[in-house]
CHARMM-style PDB file with segment names, atoms N, HN, CA, C and O in Angstrom:
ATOM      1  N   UNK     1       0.841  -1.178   0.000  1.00  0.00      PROA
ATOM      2  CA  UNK     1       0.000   0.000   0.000  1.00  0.00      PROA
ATOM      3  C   UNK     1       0.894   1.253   0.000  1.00  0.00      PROA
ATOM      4  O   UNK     1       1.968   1.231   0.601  1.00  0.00      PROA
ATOM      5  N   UNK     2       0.520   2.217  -0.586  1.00  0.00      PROA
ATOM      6  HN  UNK     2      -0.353   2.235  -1.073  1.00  0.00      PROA
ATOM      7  CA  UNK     2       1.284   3.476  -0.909  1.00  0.00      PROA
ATOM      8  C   UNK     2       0.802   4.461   0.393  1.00  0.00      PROA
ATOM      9  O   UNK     2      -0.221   4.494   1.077  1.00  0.00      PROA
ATOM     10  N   UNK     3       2.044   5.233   0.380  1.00  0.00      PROA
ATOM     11  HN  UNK     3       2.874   5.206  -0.176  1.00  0.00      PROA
ATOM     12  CA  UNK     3       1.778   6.169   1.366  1.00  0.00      PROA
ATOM     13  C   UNK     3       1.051   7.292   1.019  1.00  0.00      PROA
ATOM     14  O   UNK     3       0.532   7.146  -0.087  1.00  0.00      PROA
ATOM     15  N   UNK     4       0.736   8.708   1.709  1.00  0.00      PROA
ATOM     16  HN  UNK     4       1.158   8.827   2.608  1.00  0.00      PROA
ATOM     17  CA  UNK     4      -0.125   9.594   1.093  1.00  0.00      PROA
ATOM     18  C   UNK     4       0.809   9.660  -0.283  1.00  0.00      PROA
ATOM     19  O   UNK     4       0.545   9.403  -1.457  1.00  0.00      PROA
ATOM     20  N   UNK     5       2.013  10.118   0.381  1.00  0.00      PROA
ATOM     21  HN  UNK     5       2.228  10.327   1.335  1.00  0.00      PROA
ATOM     22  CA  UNK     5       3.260  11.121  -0.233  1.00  0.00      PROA
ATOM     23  C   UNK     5       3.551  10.187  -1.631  1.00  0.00      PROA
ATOM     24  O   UNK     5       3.727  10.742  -2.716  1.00  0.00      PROA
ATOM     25  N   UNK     6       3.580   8.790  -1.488  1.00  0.00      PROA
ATOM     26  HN  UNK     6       3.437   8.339  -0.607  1.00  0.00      PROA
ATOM     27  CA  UNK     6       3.990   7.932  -2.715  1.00  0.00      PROA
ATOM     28  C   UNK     6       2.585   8.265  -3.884  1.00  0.00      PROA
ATOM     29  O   UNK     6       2.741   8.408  -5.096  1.00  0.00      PROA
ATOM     30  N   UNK     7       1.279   8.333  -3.176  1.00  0.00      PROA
ATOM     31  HN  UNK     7       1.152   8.217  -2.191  1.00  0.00      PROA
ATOM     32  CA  UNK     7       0.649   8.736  -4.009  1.00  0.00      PROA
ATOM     33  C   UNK     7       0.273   9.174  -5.136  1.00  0.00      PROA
ATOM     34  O   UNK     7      -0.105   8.838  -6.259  1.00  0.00      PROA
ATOM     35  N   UNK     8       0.613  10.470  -4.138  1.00  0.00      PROA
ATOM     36  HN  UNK     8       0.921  10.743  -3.227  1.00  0.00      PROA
ATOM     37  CA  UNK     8       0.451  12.186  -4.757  1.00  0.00      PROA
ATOM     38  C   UNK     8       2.025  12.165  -5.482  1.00  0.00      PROA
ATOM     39  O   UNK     8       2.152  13.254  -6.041  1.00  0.00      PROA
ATOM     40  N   UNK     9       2.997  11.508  -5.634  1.00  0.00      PROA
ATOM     41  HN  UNK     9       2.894  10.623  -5.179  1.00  0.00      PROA
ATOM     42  CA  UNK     9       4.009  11.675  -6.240  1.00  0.00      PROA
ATOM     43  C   UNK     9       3.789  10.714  -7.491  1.00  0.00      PROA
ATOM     44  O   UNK     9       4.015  11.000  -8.667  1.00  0.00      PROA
ATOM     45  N   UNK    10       3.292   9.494  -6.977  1.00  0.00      PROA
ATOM     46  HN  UNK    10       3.109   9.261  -6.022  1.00  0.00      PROA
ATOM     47  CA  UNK    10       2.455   8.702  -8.458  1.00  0.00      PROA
ATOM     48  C   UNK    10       1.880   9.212  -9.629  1.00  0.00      PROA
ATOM     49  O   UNK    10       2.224   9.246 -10.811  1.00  0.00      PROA
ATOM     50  N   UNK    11       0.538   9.750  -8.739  1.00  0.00      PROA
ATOM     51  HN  UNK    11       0.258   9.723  -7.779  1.00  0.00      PROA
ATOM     52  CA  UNK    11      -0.313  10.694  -9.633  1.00  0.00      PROA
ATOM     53  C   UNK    11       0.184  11.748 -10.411  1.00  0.00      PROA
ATOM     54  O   UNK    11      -0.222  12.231 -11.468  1.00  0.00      PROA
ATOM     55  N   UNK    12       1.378  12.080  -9.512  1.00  0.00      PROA
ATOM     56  HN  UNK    12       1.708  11.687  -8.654  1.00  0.00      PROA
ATOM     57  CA  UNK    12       1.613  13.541 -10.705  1.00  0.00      PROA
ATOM     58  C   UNK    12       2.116  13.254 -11.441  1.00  0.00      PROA
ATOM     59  O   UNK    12       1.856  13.825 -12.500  1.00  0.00      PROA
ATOM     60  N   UNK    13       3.470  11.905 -11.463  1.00  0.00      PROA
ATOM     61  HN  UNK    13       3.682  11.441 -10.603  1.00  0.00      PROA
ATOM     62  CA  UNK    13       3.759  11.344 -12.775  1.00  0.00      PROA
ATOM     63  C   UNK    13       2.978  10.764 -13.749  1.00  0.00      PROA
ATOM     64  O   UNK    13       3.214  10.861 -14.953  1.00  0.00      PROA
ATOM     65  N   UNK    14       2.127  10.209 -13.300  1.00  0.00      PROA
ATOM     66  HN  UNK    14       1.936  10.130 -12.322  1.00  0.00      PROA
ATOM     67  CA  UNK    14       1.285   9.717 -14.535  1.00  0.00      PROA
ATOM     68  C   UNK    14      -0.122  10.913 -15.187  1.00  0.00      PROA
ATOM     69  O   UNK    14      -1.156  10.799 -15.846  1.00  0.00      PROA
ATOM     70  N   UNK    15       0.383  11.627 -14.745  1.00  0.00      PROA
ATOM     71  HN  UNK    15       1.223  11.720 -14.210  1.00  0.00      PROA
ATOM     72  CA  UNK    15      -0.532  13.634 -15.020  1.00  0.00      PROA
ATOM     73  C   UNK    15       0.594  13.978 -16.158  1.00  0.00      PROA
ATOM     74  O   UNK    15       0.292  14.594 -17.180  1.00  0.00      PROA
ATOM     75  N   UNK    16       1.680  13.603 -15.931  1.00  0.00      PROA
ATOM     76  HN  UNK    16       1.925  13.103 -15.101  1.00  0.00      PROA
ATOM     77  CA  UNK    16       3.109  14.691 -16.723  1.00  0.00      PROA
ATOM     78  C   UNK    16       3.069  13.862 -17.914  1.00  0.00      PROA
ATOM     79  O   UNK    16       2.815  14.376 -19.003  1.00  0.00      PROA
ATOM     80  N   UNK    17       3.336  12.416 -17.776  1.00  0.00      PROA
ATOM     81  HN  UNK    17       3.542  11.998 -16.891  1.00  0.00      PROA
ATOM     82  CA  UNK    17       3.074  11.406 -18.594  1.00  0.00      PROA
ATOM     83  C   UNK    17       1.646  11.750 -19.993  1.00  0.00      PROA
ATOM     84  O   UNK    17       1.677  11.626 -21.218  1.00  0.00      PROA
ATOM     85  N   UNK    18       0.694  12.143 -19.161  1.00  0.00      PROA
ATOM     86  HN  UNK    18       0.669  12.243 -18.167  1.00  0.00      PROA
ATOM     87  CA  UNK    18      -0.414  11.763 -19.980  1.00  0.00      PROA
ATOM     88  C   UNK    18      -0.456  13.138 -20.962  1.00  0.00      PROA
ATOM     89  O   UNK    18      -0.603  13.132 -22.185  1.00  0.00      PROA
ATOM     90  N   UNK    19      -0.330  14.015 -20.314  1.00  0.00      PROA
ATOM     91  HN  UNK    19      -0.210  14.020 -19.321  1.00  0.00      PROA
ATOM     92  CA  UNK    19       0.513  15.965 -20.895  1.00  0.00      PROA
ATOM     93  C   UNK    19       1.049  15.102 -22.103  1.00  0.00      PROA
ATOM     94  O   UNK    19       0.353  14.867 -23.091  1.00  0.00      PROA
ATOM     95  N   UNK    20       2.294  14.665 -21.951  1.00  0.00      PROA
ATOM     96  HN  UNK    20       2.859  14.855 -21.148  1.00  0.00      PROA
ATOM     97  CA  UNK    20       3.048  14.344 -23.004  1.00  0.00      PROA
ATOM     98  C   UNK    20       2.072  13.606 -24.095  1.00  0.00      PROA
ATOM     99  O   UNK    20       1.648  14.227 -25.069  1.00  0.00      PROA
ATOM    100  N   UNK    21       1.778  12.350 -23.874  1.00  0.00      PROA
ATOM    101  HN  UNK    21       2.122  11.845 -23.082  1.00  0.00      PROA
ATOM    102  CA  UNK    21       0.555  12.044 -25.038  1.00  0.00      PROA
ATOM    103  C   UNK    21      -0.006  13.136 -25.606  1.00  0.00      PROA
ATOM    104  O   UNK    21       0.104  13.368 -26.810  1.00  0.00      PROA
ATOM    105  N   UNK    22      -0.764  14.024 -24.635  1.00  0.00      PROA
ATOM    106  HN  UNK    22      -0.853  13.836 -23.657  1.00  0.00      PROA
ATOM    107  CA  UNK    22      -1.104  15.104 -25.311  1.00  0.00      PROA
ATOM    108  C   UNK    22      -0.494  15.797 -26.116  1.00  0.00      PROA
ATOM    109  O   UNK    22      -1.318  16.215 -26.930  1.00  0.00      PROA
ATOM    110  N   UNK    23       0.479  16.147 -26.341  1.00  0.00      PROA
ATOM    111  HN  UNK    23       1.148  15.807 -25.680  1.00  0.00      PROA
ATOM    112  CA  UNK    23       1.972  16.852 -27.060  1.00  0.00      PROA
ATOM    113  C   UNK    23       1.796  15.832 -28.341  1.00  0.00      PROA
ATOM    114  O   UNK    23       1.298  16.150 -29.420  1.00  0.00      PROA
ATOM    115  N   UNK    24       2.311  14.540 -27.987  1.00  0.00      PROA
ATOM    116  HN  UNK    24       2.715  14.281 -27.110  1.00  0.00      PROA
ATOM    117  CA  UNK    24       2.620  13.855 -29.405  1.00  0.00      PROA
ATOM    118  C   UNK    24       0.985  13.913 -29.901  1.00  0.00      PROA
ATOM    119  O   UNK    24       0.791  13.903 -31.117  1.00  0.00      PROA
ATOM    120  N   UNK    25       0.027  13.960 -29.157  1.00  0.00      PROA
ATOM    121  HN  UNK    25       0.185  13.968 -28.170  1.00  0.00      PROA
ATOM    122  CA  UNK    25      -1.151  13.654 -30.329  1.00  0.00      PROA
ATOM    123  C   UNK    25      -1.532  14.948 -31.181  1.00  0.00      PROA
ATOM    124  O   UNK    25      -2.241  14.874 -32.185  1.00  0.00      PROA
ATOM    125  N   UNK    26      -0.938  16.276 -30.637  1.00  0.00      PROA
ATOM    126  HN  UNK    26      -0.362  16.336 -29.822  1.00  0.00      PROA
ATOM    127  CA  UNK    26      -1.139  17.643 -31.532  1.00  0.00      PROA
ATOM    128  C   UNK    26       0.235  17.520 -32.137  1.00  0.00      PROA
ATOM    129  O   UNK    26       0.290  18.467 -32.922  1.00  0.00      PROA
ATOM    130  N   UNK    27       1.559  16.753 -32.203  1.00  0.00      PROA
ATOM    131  HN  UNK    27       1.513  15.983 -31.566  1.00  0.00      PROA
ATOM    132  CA  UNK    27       2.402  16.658 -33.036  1.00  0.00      PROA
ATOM    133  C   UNK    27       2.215  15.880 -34.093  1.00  0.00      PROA
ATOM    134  O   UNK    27       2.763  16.033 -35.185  1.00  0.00      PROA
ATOM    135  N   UNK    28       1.237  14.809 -33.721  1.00  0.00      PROA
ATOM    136  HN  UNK    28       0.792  14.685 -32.834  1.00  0.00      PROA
ATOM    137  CA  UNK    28       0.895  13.441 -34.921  1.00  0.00      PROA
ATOM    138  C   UNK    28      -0.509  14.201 -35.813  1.00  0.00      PROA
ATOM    139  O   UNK    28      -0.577  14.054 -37.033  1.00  0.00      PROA
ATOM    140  N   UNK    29      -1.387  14.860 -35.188  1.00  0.00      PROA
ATOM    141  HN  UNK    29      -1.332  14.979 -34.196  1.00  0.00      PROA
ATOM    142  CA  UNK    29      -2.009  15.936 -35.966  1.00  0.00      PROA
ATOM    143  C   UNK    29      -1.890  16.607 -37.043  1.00  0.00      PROA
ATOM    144  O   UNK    29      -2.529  16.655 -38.094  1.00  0.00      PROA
ATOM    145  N   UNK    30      -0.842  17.197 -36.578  1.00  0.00      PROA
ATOM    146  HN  UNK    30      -0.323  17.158 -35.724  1.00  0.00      PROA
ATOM    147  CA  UNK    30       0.074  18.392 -37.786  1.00  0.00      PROA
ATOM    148  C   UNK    30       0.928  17.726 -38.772  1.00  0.00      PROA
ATOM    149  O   UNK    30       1.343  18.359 -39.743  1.00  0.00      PROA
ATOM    150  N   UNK    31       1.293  16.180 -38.545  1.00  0.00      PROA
ATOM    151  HN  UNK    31       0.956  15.666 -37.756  1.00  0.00      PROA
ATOM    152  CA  UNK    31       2.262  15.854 -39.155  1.00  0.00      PROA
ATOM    153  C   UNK    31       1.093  14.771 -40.163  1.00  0.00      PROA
ATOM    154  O   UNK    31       1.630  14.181 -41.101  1.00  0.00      PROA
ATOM    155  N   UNK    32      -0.030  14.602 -40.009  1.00  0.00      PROA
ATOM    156  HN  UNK    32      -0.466  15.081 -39.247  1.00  0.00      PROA
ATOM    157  CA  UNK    32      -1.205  13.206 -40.629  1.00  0.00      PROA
ATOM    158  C   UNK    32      -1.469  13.216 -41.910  1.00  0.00      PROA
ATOM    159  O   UNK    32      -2.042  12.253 -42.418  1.00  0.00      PROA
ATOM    160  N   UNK    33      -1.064  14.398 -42.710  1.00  0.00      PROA
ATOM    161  HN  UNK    33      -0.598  15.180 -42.297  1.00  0.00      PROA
ATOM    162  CA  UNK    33      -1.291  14.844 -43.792  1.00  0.00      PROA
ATOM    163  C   UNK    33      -0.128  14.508 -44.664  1.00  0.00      PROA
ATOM    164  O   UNK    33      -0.163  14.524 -45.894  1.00  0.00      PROA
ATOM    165  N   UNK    34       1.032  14.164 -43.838  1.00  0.00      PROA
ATOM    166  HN  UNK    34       1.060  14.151 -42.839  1.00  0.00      PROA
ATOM    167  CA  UNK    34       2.190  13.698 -44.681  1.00  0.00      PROA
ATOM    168  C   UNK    34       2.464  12.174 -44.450  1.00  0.00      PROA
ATOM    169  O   UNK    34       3.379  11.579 -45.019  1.00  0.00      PROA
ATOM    170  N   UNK    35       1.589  11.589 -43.564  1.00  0.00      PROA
ATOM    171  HN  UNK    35       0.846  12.073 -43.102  1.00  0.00      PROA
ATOM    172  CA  UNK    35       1.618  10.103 -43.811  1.00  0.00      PROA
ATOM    173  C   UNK    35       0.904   9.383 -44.586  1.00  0.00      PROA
ATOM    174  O   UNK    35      -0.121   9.688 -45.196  1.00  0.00      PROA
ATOM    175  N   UNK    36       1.704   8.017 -44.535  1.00  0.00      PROA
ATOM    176  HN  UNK    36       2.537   7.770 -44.040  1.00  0.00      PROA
ATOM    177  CA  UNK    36       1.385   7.058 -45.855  1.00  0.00      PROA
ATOM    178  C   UNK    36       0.016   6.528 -45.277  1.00  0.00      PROA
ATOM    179  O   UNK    36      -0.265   6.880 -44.131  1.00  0.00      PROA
ATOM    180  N   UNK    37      -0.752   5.819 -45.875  1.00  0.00      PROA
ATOM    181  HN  UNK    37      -0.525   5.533 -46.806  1.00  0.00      PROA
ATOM    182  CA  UNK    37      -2.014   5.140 -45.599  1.00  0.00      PROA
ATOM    183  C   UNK    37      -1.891   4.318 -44.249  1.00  0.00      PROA
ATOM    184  O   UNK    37      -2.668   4.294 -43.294  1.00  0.00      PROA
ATOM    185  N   UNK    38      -0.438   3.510 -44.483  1.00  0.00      PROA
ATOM    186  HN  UNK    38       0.193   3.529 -45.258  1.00  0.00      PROA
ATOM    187  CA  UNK    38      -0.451   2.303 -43.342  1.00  0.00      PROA
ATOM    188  C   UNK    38      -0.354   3.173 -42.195  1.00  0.00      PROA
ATOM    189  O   UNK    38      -1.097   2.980 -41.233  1.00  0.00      PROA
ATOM    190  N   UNK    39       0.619   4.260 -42.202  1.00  0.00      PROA
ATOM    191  HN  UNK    39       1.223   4.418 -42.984  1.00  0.00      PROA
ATOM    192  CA  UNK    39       1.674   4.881 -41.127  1.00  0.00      PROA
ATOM    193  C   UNK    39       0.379   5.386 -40.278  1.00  0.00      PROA
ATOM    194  O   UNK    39       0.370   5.350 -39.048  1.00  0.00      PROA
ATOM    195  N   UNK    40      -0.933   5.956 -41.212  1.00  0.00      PROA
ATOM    196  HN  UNK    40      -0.925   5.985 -42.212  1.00  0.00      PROA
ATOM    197  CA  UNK    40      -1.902   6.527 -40.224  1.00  0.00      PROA
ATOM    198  C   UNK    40      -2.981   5.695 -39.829  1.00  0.00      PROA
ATOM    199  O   UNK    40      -3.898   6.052 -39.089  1.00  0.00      PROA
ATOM    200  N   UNK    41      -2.799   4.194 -40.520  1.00  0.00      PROA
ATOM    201  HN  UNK    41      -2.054   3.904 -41.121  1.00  0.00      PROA
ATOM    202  CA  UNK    41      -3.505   2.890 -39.813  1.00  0.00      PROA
ATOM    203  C   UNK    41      -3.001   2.605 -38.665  1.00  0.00      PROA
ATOM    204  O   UNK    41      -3.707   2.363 -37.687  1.00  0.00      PROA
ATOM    205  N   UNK    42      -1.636   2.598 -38.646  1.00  0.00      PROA
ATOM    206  HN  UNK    42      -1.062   2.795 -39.441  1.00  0.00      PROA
ATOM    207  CA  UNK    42      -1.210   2.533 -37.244  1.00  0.00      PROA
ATOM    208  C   UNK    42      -1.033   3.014 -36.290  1.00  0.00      PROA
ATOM    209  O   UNK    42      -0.581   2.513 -35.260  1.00  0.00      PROA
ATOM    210  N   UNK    43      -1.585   4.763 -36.621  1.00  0.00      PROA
ATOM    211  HN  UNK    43      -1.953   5.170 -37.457  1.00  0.00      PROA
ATOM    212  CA  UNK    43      -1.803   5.592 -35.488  1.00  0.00      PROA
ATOM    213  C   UNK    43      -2.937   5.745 -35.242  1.00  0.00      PROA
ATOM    214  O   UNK    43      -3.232   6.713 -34.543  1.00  0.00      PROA
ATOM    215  N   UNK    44      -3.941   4.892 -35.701  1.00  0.00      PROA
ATOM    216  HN  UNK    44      -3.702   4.106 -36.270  1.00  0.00      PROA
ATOM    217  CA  UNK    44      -5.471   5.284 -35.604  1.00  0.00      PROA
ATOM    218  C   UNK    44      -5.364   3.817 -34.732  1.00  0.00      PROA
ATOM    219  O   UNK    44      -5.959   3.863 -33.655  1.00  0.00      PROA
ATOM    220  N   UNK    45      -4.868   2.868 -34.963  1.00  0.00      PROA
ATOM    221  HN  UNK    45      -4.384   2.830 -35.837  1.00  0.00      PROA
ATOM    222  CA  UNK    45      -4.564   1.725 -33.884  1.00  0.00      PROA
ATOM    223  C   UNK    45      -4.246   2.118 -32.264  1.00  0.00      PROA
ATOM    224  O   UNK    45      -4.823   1.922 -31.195  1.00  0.00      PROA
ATOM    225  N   UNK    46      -3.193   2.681 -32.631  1.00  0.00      PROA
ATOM    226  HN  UNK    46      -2.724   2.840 -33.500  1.00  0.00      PROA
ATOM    227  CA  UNK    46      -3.173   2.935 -31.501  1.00  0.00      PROA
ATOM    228  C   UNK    46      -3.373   4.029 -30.586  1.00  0.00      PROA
ATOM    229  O   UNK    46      -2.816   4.113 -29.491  1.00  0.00      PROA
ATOM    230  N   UNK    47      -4.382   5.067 -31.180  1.00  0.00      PROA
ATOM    231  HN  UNK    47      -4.834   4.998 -32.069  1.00  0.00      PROA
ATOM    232  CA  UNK    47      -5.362   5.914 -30.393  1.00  0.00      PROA
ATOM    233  C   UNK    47      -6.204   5.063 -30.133  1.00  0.00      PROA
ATOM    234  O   UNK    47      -6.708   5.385 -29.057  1.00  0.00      PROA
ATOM    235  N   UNK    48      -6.826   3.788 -30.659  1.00  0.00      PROA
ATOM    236  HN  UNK    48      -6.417   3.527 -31.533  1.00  0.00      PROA
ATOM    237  CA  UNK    48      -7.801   3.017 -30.618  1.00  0.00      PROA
ATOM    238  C   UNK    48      -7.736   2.427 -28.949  1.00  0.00      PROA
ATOM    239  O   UNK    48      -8.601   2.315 -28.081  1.00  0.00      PROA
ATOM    240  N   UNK    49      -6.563   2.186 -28.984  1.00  0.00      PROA
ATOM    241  HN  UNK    49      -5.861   2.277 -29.690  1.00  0.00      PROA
ATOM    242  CA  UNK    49      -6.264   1.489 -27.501  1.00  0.00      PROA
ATOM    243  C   UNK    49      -5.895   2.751 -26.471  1.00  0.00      PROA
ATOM    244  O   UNK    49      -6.217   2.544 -25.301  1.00  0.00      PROA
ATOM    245  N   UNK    50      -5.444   3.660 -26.677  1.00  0.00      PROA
ATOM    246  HN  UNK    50      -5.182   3.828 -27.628  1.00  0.00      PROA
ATOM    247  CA  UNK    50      -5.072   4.863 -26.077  1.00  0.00      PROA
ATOM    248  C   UNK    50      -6.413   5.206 -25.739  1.00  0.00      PROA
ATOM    249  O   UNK    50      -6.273   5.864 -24.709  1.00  0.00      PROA
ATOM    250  N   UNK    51      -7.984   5.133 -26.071  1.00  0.00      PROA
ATOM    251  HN  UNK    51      -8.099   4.598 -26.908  1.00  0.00      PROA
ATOM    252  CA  UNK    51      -8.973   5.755 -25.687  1.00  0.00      PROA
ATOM    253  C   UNK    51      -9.877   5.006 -25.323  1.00  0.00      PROA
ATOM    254  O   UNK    51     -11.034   5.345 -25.077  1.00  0.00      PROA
ATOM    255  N   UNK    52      -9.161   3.323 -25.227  1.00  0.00      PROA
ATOM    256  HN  UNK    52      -8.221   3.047 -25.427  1.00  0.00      PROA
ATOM    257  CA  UNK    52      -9.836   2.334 -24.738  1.00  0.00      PROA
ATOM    258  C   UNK    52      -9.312   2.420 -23.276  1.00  0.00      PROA
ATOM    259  O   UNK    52     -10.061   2.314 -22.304  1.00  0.00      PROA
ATOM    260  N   UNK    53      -8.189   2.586 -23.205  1.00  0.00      PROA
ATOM    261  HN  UNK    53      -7.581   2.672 -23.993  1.00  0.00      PROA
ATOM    262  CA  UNK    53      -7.932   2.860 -21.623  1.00  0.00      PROA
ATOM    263  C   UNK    53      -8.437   3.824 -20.618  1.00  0.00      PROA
ATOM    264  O   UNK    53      -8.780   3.711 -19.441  1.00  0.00      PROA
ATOM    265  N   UNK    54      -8.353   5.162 -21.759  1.00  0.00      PROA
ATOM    266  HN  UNK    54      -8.075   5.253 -22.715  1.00  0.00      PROA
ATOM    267  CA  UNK    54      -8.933   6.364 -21.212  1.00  0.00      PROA
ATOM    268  C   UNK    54     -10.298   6.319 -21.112  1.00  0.00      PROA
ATOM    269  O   UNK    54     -10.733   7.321 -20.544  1.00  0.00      PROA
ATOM    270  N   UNK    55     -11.357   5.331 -21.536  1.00  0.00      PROA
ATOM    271  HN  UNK    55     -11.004   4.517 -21.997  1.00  0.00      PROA
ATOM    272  CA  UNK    55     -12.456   5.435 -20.955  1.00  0.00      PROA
ATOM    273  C   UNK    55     -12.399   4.434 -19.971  1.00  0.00      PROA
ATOM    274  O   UNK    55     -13.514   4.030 -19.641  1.00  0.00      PROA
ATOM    275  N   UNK    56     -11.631   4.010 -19.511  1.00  0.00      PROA
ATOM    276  HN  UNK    56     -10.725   4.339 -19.779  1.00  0.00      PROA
ATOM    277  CA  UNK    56     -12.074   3.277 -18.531  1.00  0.00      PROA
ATOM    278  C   UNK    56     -11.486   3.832 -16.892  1.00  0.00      PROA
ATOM    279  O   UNK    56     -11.926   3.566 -15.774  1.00  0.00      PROA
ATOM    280  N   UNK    57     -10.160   4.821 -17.384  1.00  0.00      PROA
ATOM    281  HN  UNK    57      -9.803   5.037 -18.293  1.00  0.00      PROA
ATOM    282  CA  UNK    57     -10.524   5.803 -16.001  1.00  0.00      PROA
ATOM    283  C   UNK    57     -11.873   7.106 -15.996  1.00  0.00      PROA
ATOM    284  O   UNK    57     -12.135   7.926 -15.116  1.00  0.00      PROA
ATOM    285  N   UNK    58     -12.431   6.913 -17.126  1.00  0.00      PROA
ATOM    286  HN  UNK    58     -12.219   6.247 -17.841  1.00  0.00      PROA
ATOM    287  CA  UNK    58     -13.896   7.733 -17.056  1.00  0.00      PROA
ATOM    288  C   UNK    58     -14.779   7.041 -15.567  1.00  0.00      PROA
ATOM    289  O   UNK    58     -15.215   7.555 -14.537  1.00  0.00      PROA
ATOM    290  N   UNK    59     -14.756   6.035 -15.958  1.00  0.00      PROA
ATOM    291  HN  UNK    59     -14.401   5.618 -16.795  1.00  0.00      PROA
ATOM    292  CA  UNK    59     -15.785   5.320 -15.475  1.00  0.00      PROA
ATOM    293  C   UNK    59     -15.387   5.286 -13.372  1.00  0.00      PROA
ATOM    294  OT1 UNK    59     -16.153   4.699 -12.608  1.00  0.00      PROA
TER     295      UNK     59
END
């Protein structure tokens, strides 16, 4: 079991962490128009799972 302090030091890494996703997904944005068919099959893959996770801390 985590302490308060291990916590709140958890959480904020995986806050800084998720920021960053955010970053690459307005970098993979700007850049979607210069990928090949597959290159943006495989980023639509794996937003697929990226927002399969994220709804499930919705819940």
């Amino acid at each position: 079991m985590m302490t308060p302090a291990e916590r709140t030091q958890r959480l904020g890494h995986l806050k800084d962490e998720m920021l960053k996703l955010e970053v690459l997904f307005e970098e993979t944005e700007l850049a979607f128009g210069d990928l090949t068919d597959e290159e943006k099959r495989s980023l639509k893959g794996l937003a697929s799972v990226i927002e399969y996770h994220a709804s499930k801390l919705k819940s």
